[in-house]
N, C-alpha and C positions, 0 to 999 in steps of 0.2 A: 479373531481380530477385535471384536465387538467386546469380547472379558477383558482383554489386554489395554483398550480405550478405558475402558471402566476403572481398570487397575489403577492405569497415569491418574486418572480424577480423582481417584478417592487420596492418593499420594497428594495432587496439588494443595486440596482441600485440608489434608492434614497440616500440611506444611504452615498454609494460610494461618489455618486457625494457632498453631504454634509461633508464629511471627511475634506478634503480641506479647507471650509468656516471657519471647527472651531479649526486648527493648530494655530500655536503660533508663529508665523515665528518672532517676535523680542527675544523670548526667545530661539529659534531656531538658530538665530545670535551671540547672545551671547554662546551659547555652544558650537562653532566652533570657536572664537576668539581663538587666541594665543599669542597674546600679549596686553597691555595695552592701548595702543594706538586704536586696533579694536575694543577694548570697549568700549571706547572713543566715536569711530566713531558710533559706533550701537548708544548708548544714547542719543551723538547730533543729531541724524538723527531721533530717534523717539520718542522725549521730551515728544511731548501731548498723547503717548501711553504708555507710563510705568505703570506698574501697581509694586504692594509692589510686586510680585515676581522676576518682573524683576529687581527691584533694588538691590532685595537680594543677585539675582545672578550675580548680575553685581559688587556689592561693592568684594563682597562673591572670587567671579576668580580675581577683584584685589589684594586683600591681596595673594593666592593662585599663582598667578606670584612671589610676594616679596620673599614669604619664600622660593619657587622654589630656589633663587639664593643666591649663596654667601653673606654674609655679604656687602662686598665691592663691589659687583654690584649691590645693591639693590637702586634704584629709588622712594623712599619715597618721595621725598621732589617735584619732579616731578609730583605725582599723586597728591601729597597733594592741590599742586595749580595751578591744570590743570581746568579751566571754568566750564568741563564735572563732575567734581566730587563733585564740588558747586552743579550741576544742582542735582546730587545723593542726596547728603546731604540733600538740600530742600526737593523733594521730601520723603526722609524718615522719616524725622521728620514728616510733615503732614501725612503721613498712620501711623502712628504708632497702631492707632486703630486697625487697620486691619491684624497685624502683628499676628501671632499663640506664643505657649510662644517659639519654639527653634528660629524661624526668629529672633525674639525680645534679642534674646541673642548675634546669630552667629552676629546679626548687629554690637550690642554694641561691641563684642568682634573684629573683623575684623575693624572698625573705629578704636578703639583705637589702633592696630598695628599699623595701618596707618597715625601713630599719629595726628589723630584730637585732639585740644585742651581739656586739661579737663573741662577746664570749657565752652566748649562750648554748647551751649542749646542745643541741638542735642544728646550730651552725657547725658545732666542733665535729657532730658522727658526720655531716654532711660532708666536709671536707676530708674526713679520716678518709670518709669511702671511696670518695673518687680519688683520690692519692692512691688507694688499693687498685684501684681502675687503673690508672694512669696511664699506661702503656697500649692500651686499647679503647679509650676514647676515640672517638671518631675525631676531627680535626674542628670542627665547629663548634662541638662540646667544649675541646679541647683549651680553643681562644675562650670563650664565655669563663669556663673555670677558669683562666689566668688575669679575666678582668675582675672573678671573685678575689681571690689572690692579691690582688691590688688595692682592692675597695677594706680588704683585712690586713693591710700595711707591710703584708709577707712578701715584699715584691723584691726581699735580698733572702730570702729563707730557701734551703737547701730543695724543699718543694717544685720554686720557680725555677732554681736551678735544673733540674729536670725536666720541667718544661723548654727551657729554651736550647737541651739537648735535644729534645723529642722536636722542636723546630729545623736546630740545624741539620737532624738525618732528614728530616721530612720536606725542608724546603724548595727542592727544586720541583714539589709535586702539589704544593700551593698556589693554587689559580685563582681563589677567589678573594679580591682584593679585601673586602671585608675582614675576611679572617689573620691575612696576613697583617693589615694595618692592627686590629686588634693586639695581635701578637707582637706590633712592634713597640708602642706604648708600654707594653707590659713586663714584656723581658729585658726590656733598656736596660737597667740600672747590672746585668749581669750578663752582658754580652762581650766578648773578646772582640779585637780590632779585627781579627777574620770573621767572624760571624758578624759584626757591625756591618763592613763591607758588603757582604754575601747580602743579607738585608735591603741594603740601599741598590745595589745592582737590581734585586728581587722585585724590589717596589717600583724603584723607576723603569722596568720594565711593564708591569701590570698596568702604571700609569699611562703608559702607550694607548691600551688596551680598556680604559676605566669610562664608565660611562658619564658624559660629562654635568647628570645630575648628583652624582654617588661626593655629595660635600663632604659627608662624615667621612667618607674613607681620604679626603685629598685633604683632610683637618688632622686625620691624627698621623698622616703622614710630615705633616710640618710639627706638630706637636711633636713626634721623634727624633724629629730632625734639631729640634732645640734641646731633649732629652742631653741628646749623644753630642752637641753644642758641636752642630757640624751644619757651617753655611753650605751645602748644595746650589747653587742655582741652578746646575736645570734642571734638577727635582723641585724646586722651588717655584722654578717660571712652570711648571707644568699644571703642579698643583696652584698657583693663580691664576692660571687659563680656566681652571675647574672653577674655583670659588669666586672667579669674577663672574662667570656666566649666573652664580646663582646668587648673588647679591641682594639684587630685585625682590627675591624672595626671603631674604637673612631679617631676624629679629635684631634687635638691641643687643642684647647677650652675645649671640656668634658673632657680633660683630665686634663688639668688644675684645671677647677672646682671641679673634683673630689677630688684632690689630698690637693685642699685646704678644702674643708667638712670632708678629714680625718684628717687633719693636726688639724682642728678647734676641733675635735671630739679626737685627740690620739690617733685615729686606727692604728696599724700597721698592714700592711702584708705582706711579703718580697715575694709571689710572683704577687702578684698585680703591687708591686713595679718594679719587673724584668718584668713584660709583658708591660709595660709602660713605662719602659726604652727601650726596643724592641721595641715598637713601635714606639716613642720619633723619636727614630734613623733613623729609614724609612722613617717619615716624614719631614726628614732635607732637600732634595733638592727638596721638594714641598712647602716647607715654604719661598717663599721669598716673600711676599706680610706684609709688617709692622704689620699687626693684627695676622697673623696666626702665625708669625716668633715670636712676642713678646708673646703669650703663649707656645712655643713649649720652645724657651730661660728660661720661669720663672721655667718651668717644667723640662725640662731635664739637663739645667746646673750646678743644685746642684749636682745632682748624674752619671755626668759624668766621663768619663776621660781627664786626662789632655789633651790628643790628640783633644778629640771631643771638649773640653771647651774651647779652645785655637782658633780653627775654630769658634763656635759659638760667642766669641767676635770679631773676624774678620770680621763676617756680620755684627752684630750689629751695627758694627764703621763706615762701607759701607753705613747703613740705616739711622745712628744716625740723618741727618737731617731732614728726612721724618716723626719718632716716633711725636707724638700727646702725648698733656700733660699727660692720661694716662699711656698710654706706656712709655713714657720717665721715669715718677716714678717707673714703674714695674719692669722695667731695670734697675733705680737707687739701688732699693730694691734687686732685685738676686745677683747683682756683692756683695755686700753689705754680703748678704748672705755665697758665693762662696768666700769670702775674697779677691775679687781680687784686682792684682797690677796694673792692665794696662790702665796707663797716659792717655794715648790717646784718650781710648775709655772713661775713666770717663770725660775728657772737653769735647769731646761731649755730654754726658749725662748731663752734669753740664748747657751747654749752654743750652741745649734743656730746662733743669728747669731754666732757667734764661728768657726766651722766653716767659714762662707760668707762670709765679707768680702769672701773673694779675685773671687765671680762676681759680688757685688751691684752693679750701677751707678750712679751718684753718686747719680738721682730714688730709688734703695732704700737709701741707705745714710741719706741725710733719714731718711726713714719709718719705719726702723726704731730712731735714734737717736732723732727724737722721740716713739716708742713707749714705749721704756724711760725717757725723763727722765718724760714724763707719770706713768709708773709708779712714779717713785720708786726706781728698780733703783737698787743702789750695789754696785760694781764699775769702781773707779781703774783699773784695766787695759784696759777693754774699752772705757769711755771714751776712752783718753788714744788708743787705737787708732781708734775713728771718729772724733775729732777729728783725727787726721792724714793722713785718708782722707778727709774734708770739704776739709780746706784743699787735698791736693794734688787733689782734685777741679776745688775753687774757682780754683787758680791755672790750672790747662788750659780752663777751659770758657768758650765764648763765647757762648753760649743764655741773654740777657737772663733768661728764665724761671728754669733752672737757675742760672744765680749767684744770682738772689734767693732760690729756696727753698733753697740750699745757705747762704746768709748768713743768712736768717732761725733756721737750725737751728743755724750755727755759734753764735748769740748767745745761746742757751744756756746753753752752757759758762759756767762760771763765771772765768773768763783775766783776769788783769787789765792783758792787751793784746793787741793785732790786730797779726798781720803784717802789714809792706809791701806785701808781696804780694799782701794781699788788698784792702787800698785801694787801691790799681793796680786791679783788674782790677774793684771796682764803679764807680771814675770812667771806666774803657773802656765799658761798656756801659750806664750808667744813663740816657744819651742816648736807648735805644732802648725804655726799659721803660715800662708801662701805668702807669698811677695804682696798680693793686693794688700792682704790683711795686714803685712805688718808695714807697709808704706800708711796704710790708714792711722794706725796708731802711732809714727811718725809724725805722720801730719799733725794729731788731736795733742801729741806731748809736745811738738812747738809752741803749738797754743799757748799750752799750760805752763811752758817757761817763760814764754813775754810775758803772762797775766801773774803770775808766779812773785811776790815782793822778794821772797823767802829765799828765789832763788841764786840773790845775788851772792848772800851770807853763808850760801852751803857751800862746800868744795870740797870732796866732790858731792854733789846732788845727787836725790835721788833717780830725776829726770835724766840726769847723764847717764850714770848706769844704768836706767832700763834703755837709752838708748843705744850704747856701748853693747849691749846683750839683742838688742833688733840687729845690730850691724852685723855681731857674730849670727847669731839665726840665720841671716840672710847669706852670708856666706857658707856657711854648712851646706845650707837646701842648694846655692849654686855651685856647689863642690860635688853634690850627690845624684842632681839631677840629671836622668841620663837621657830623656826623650825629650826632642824640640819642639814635638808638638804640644806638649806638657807643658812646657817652658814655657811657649808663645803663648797658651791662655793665660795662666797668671800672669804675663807681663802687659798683656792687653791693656789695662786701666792704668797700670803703674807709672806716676809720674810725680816731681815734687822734688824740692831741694834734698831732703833726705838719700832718697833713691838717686839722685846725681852724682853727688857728693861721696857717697859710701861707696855706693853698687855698680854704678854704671861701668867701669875700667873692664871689674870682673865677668860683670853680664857678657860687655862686649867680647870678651875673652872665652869665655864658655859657648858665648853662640861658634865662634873661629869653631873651638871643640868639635863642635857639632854640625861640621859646614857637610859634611858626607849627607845628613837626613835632610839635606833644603832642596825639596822636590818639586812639583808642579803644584801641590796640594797643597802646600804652607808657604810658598815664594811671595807672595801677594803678601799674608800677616807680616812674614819678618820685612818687606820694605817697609811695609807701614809703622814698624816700631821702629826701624832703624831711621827715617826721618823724623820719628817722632824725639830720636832723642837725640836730634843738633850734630849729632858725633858722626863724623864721614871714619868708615872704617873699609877703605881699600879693597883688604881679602871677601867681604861680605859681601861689598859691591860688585865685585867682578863675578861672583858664585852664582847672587843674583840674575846678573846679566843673562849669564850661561844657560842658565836653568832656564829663564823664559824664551832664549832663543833656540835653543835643542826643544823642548816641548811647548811652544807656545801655541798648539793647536789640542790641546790636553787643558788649558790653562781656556776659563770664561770671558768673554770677550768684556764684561764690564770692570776685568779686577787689572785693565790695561791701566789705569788710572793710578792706583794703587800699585804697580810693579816698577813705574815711571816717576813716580812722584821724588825718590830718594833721588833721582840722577838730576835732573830739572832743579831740583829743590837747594842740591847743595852744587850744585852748577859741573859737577863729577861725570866724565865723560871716559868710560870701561872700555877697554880694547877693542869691545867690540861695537862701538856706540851707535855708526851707522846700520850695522845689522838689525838693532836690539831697535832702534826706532823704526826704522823698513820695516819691520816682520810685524810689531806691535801695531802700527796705524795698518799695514793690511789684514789684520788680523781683526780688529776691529769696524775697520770701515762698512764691511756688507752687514753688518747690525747697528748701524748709528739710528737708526727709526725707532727700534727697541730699547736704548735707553731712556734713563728718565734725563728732563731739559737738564734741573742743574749739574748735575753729573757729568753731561757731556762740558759743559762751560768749561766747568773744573778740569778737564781733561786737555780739553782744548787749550786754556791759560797754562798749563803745566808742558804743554807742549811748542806754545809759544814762548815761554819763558828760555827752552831750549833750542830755539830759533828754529822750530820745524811748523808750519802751518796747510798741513793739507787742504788740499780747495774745496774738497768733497766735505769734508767737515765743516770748513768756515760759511760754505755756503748753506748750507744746513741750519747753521747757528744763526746766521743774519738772514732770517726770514720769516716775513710778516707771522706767519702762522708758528714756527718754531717759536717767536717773542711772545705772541698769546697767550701758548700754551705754557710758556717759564713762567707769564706773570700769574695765571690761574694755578703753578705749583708753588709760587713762592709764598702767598697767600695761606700754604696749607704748613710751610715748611717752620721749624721751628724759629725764634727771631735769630738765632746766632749762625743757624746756617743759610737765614734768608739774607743778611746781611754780609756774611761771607760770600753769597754767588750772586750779589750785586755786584760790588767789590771788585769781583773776579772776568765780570761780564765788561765792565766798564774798563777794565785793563788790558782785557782783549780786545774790544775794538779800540783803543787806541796804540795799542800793537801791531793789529791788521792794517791799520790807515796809515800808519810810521812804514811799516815794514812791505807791507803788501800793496801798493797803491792802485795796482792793474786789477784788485778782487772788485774796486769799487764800492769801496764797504762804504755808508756816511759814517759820521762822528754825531753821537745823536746824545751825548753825554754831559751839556753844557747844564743844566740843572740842577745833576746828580752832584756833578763835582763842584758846582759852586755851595751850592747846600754843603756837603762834606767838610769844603775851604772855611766856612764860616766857622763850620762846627768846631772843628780842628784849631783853632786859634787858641794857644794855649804859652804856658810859662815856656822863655827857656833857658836850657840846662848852663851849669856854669863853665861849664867845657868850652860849651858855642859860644860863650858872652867873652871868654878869653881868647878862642882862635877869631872873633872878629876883631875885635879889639885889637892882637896883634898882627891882624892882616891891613887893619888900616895904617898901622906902624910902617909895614913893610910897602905898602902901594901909595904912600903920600897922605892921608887922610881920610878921614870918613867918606867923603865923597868920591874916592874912588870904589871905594865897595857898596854893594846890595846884602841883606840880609832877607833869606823867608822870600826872594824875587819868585813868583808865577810865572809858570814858561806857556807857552800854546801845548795843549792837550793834559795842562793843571797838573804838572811837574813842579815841585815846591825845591827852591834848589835854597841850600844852606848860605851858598853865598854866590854873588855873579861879581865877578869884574870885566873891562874891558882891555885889550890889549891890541896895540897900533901895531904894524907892521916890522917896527924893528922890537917888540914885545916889551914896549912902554906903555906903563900906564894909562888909563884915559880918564879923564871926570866924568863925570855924572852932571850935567850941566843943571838940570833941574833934576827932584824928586820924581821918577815916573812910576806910574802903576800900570800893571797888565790888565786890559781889560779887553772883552768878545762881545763884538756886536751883533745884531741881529742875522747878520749875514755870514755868522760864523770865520768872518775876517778877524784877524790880530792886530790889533791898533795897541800904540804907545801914548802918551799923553799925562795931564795932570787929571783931566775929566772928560777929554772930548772922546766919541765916538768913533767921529769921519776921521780923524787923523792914520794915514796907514804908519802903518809901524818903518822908522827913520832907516835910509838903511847904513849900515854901518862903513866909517873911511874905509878906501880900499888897503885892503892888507889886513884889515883889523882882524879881533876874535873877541867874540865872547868867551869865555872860562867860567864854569860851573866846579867851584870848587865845593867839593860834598865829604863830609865828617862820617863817617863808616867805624860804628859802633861795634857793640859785641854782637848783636843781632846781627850784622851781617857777615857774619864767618861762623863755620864750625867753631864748639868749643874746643874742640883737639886740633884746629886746621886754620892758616894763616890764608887759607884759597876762599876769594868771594863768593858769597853765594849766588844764588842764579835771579834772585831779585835785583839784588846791585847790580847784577850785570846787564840783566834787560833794561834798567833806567840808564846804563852809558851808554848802552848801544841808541837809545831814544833819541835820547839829550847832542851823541856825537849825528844823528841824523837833522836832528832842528839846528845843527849849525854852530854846536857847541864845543868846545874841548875842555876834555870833563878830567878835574883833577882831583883823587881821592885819597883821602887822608884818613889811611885805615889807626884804631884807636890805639893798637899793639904798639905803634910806630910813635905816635905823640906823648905816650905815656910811657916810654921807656926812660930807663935811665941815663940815655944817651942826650934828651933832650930835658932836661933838670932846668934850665935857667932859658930868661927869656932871650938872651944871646941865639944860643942853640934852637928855639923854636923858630926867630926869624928867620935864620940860617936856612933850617928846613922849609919853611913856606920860598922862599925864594928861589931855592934849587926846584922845588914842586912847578913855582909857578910861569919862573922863566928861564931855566932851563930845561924841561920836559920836553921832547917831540911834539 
């Protein structure tokens, strides 16, 4: 037992002393480096001893320092062409053999941070080989190679195609969100509408499951989801449950980013919005370094206050000569945005674009020409120089896209003619352009034929035939198109006399075509186009209806607004009208908390518009805390949708107070609309100067009629007369005006206050006789819309009987002479029910 003791011993003691012989002491150097330079030093010190790990680990801690630091301290260009990282590169391309498949990735992927050339050999064996791999990569490898793949612009190359077959066998055994989100960014651009599907089922699944620090994977979950130009919300609301919680902790940049992936996508949510304005603010006196300072500016000076926006241009102006061609435009674009006025700071921004012409690419040279015209910059030189930098754009480029945004922007200029060369090269490509694109170029050749002298003397014009050739184009592409979901993105933007005029019949006619594909998933987009363009089309409307009343539990509870909007709007009430609004407001109702303020308003007004006022809504909407939190959104909202869900706020409660009087709502609106009233005082048209004119013919005199009379809850009626019991006329004994006293009482008078408003002999009537334009009907439809009708229903509740003189009817050719127009006012006025 005692030889066999001895035996183990002399074993341990061998072992020990061998321990030593077989350490790694160069990979052992590199794990204690801390900076890039000791890396450096290890590699040139032990050249003929690297082996493929230690290069791994050596490339591996360079990249690993980079990301460590700031943007603006990052030393790239350093490593790139330091002797030591030649020596690496050599060396890894020869092992490559040797390399296992994640080495062979983490290489690829760490070089190219490190910006090694794409095309350099080094990158090319790298990707040969794992292409060779390809089918047994592990799944982590897997994603990393396909963000290489992307970063080498191969993200349509047969390659990726492969991958995102190796995703579709493999994905229902993808768990880990990381990798799946990876993989969805990347295979975008060559994924079929089942595999798209599959995908988002996949992801919003995991998101269940996602821990609610994991930002990057609930970032490029939305980043895909704008890829594939697919609004989700509740993939959406999930991933902003994730990225709100981590706000608090987001730089300048992510926030940025984010804000534009919502902006790209329509998301709203007012408090994402407010945690990000809170945060914006905190990182103003850390932002002084040009890159951070110029996304914290893009991001928080729309939704500032005058106080904070006022400092933020005062740094700006401080940094304006430091900003780099990017920034300089990003800056051009916010003030642009923020509508601002200050001098100062725009010729810095101007120089700074005057500096960079030479790097800006034709899609930056748009951008920031239409920055400065929106701005009102005047600067003849700077102009006449992007204007020559447009056209010689315009005459090389053959990117249907790019010629239209570059003609859209050249039309502009104020020129009072188009080179050749540039109508060449929009009849070369107009063949190939979207409806957006060629409604833009529409637009930009009206331009050019009012500014156009030449145009009067040509016949036919060149302008007419490229227009005559849009009209065909556009007919073709709606003759050939066969999917509506296709259809509904390019019609998204499209609007303008052109596209009315030519396309709209057709459009509406092709949608009919295509009433079989109007599902739960596109029911929301085509209302919204189909009110967007005036025209009530019956067959649409009822498909609609159908569609959100069979699946309106498949359908988001916020896009109730938007499936609602065309029936409200054009006052069109579907067979099934009662159903479609019961199932809608209960379908909504148990998420009204979760909307954002102005959105419900809007819902709410479009719902009273069609005389339905749920209680549970209205009282929601008229309360202290709900009006807080609208006014802290409206604050952030842009001006034209801030001014819309005032508008719209103010229209509801005097809806709910007219119509609903037991909700108890006040009238809290006397401010709003007398500001409005003031504002609004304006020419009028010669239409209304001739139906007063012959209304005072026909009632006795001027003093029997009112013009522009203010009713109680600032109802502007075109014209008031009075009528006595046997429907005789009445005078106007004095001039009165409407006016609201402090006590929210309606008094009559020349100026007095106390005076209560007269009350009228018995039997009489007031009569609101109102002119009813083209604005208020469909362009195809003689039926009022749902505006004009909530102001009769008002007006007949204040005591009025309301007589409308739609425009169809005075401008026909029935009523030619002024015979015939009295004739008809008198049958309006006293013989009507």
């Amino acid at each position: 037992m005692m030889f066999r003791l001895r035996g183990v011993g002399s074993c341990f003691q061998r072992l020990i002393h061998k321990v030593p012989m077989n350490r790694d002491r160069v990979l052992e150097q590199l794990q204690v480096c801390s900076a890039e330079d000791h890396v450096f030093d290890v590699v040139g010190k032990n050249k003929a001893k690297l082996t493929v790990d230690h290069v791994n680990k050596a490339v591996n801690m360079l990249w690993r320092f980079q990301k460590d630091k700031p943007e603006l301290l990052r030393t790239v260009d350093f490593i790139k062409t330091h002797p030591q990282f030649l020596t690496l590169r050599v060396l890894a391309e020869n092992k490559i053999a040797l390399m296992d498949d994640f080495m062979l990735v983490d290489l690829l992927y760490s070089f190219l941070r490190l910006n090694v050339d794409h095309h350099d050999s080094l990158v090319q064996q790298l990707v040969s080989e794992a292409w060779l791999r390809l089918d047994k990569l592990p799944l982590t490898s897997l994603s990393k190679f396909a963000i290489c793949l992307n970063d080498l612009r191969l993200h349509h190359s047969p390659l990726m195609g492969q991958i995102a077959n190796i995703v579709d066998r493999k994905l229902s055994s993808i768990d880990d969100a990381r990798i799946l989100t990876t993989f969805l960014i990347s295979v975008t651009s060559l994924v079929s509408p089942r595999l798209r599907d599959a995908l988002i089922r996949r992801a919003d699944h995991l998101l269940d499951k996602m821990d609610p620090s994991s930002v990057n994977n609930a970032r490029r979950v939305v980043q895909f989801l704008r890829n594939i130009k697919c609004i989700h919300r509740p993939m959406l609301e999930k991933c902003n449950q994730i990225l709100l919680c981590n706000v608090p902790r987001m730089d300048a940049e992510n926030i940025c980013m984010l804000i534009g992936l919502y902006q790209s996508l329509q998301f709203h949510n007012f408090d994402f919005k407010l945690a990000v304005k809170q945060r914006l603010a905190e990182l103003i006196d850390s932002s002084i370094d040009t890159h951070s300072f110029t996304k914290l500016f893009v991001s928080l000076a729309p939704v500032a206050s005058p106080e904070t926006r006022d400092g933020l241009e005062s740094t700006a102006h401080m940094l304006g000569e430091e900003f780099d061609a990017q920034q300089v435009m990003a800056i051009a674009e916010t003030l642009e945005e923020i509508g601002s006025r200050n001098l100062s700071l725009m010729n810095k921004i101007a120089s700074g674009i005057q500096r960079n012409l030479d790097i800006y690419n034709p899609v930056e040279v748009t951008r920031v020409t239409r920055a400065l015209f929106m701005l009102h910059y005047q600067n003849p030189e700077l102009f006449t120089k992007l204007r020559n930098l447009l056209v010689g754009f315009l005459e090389r480029s053959f990117f249907p896209s790019e010629v239209t945004m570059l003609t859209r922007v050249l039309s502009m200029f104020p020129s009072p003619h188009l080179e050749e060369a540039v109508i060449s090269r929009l009849n070369a490509v107009v063949s190939q352009c979207t409806f957006n694109d060629l409604n833009a170029i529409s637009f930009a050749l009206g331009k050019w034929v009012r500014n156009d002298p030449s145009y009067r003397h040509s016949t036919p014009s060149r302008y007419v035939r490229l227009l005559q050739t849009l009209s065909r184009c556009g007919r073709s592409r709606l003759q050939t198109t066969e999917r509506l979901d296709v259809l509904l993105e390019e019609l998204r933007y499209v609007s303008g006399e052109w596209f009315e005029e030519m396309l709209l019949e057709e459009t509406m006619a092709t949608l009919q075509r295509m009433m079989d594909q109007i599902n739960w998933t596109n029911v929301s987009e085509l209302a919204l186009f189909v009110a967007r363009t005036h025209q009530v089309c019956p067959p649409l409307m009822e498909r609609i209806a159908s569609v959100a009343v069979q699946d309106i539990q498949k359908i988001h509870p916020s896009a109730m607004y938007s499936i609602l909007l065309p029936f409200s709007f054009f006052n069109y009430d579907p067979e099934e009208a009662d159903q479609l609004y019961d199932v809608c407001i209960q379908h909504f109702t148990p998420h009204i908390s979760s909307f954002d303020p102005h959105l419900l308003v809007l819902l709410a007004y479009s719902l009273a518009v069609a005389d339905y006022f749920p209680e549970e809504l209205i009282r929601e909407i008229f309360n202290i805390d709900f009006l807080g939190k609208l006014d802290t959104e409206l604050e952030m909202l842009p001006n034209t949708l801030n001014m819309r869900t005032r508008l719209r706020l103010m229209e509801l409660n005097r809806a709910v107070c007219l119509e609903c009087p037991e909700f108890q709502v006040p009238w809290f609106h006397d401010r709003y609309c007398q500001h409005m009233l003031d504002r609004g005082k304006g020419s009028v048209s010669p239409v209304q100067q001739q139906i007063h004119k012959i209304l005072a013919e026909v009632l006795g005199g001027m003093n029997f009629v009112k013009a522009a009379e203010v009713t109680p809850y600032f109802y502007t009626l075109d014209y008031e007369c009075i009528l006595d019991k046997h429907l005789q006329p009445l005078p106007y004994s004095k001039p009165g005006i409407l006016q609201i006293s402090d006590r929210e009482k309606i008094h009559w008078g020349p100026s007095s206050l106390d005076t209560i408003r007269k009350e009228l002999p018995p039997g009489a009537q007031r009569v609101s006789i109102d002119f009813l334009d083209s604005k208020s009907f469909g362009k195809n439809s003689h039926h009022v819309k749902g505006e004009a009708q909530i102001r009769k229903r008002h007006l007949e509740i204040l005591g009025y009987r309301v007589v409308q003189i739609p425009h169809f009817e005075w401008n026909s050719m029935e009523l030619s002479t002024q015979q015939a127009w009295m004739e008809y006012l008198k049958k309006k006025i006293f013989l009507s029910p």
